[in-house]
N, C-alpha and C positions, 0 to 999 in steps of 0.2 A: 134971919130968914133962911139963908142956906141956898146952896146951890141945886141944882134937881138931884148930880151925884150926891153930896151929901144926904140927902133924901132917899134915893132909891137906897144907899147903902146901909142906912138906918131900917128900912123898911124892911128889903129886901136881901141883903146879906148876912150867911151862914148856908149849913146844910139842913135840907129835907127829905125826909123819908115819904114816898107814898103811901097815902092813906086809903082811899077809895075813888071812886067814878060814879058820873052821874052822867046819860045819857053820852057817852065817849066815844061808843064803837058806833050807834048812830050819827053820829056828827061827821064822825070820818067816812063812816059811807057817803052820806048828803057832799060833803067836801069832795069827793072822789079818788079817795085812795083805795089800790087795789085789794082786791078781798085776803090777798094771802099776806100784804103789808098790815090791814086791821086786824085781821087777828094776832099777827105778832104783834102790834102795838098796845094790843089788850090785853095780854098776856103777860105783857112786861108790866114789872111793877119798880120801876125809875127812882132813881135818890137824885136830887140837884145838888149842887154847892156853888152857891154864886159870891163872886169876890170882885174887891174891886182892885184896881193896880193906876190907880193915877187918875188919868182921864179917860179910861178902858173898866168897861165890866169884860169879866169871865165867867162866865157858866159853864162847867161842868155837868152833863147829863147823860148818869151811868142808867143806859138801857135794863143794862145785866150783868155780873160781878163781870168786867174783865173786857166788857163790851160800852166804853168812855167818848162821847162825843163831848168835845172844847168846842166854845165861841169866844173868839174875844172882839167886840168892838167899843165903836165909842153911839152915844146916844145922839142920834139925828143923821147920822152918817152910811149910806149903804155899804156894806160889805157882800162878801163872796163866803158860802158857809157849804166846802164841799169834801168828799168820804176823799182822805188819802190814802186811803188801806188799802181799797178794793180796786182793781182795775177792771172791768167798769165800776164805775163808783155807785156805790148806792145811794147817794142825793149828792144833788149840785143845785144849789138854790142862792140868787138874789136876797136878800134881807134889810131889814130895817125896824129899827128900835125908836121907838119914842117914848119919853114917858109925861102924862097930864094928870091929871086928879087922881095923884097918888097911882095911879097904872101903870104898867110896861105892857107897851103894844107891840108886838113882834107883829111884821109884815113877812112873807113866806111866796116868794115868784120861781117856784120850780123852774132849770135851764134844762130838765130831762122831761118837758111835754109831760112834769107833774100836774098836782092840784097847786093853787094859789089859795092860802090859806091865813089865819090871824089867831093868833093867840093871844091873849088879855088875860098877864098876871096882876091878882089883886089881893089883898092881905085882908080875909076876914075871919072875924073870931080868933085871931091868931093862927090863922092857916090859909098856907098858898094855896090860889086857885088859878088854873091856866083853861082859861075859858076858850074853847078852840071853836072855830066860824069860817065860813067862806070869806074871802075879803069883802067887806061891805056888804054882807047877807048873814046880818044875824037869823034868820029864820030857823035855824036848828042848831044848837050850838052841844055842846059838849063839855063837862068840867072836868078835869083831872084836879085831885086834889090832895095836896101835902100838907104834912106836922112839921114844924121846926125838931131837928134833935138834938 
C-alpha cells in the first residue's frame, strides 16, 4: 500500500516546467491579491522541483532564473513560509499541507493582512495542475499548469 510520502513522491517528485494558465489572473483577483502582485505573477512562468528528504517534502519554486522560493515541510504539520531576502519581507504566511485522493492541498494564512488562499496540486494527463481558490470558496478558481522535464 505505501505511506502517503511514498505516494506523493511517486506522484509528485521531480522537476516541472510551466506550461500554460487557465483562468489564473482571475482567481488571483477573486482571491485578492494586489494588482501590481497579479501581474507579476502572470508574467512569471515558474519551474518547480519537488523532492523528498525523509519525512520532509521540498519544493523548490523558481519565480524567475535567480529568483528561488524553498519550502521545506512535513505533511499535516503547519509551518512558517517567509521571504528572508527582503527586509520587509515580501510574504510571511502560515501554511499547511495535506495530501487525500492523490492531491496536495496547500492551505496559505497570509501574517501580512494578505489573501488566504489554497492551491490543489493534482497529476492529470501527466501534468501538474495547481488549482488556486479562496480557502473553502471554490467559486472562481485558477489553474496553473506544468509538464514534467
Amino acid at each position: 500500500m505505501g505511506s502517503d510520502l511514498d505516494k506523493v513522491e511517486k506522484l509528485f517528485c521531480g522537476k516541472w516546467k510551466y506550461d500554460r494558465d487557465d483562468n489564473f489572473k482571475e482567481s488571483l483577483k477573486y482571491i485578492g491579491f494586489p494588482e501590481m502582485e497579479v501581474e507579476f505573477l502572470t508574467n512569471a512562468k515558474p519551474c518547480l522541483e519537488i523532492k523528498r528528504d525523509g519525512d520532509h517534502l521540498i519544493i523548490d519554486y523558481e519565480i524567475m532564473p535567480g529568483m528561488v522560493h524553498s519550502v521545506r515541510f512535513k505533511l499535516g504539520e503547519e509551518f512558517v513560509s517567509k521571504d528572508m531576502k527582503n527586509d520587509p519581507p515580501t510574504f510571511d504566511a502560515k501554511e499547511l499541507v495535506t495530501f487525500k485522493d492523490g492531491c496536495l492541498d496547500f492551505k496559505n494564512w497570509s501574517n501580512m493582512g494578505g489573501a488566504y488562499y489554497q492551491t490543489v496540486m493534482k497529476i492529470e494527463n501527466g501534468e501538474l495542475h495547481g488549482v488556486m481558490s479562496k480557502i473553502d470558496d471554490n467559486s472562481v478558481t485558477g489553474d496553473r499548469i506544468y509538464k514534467k522535464v
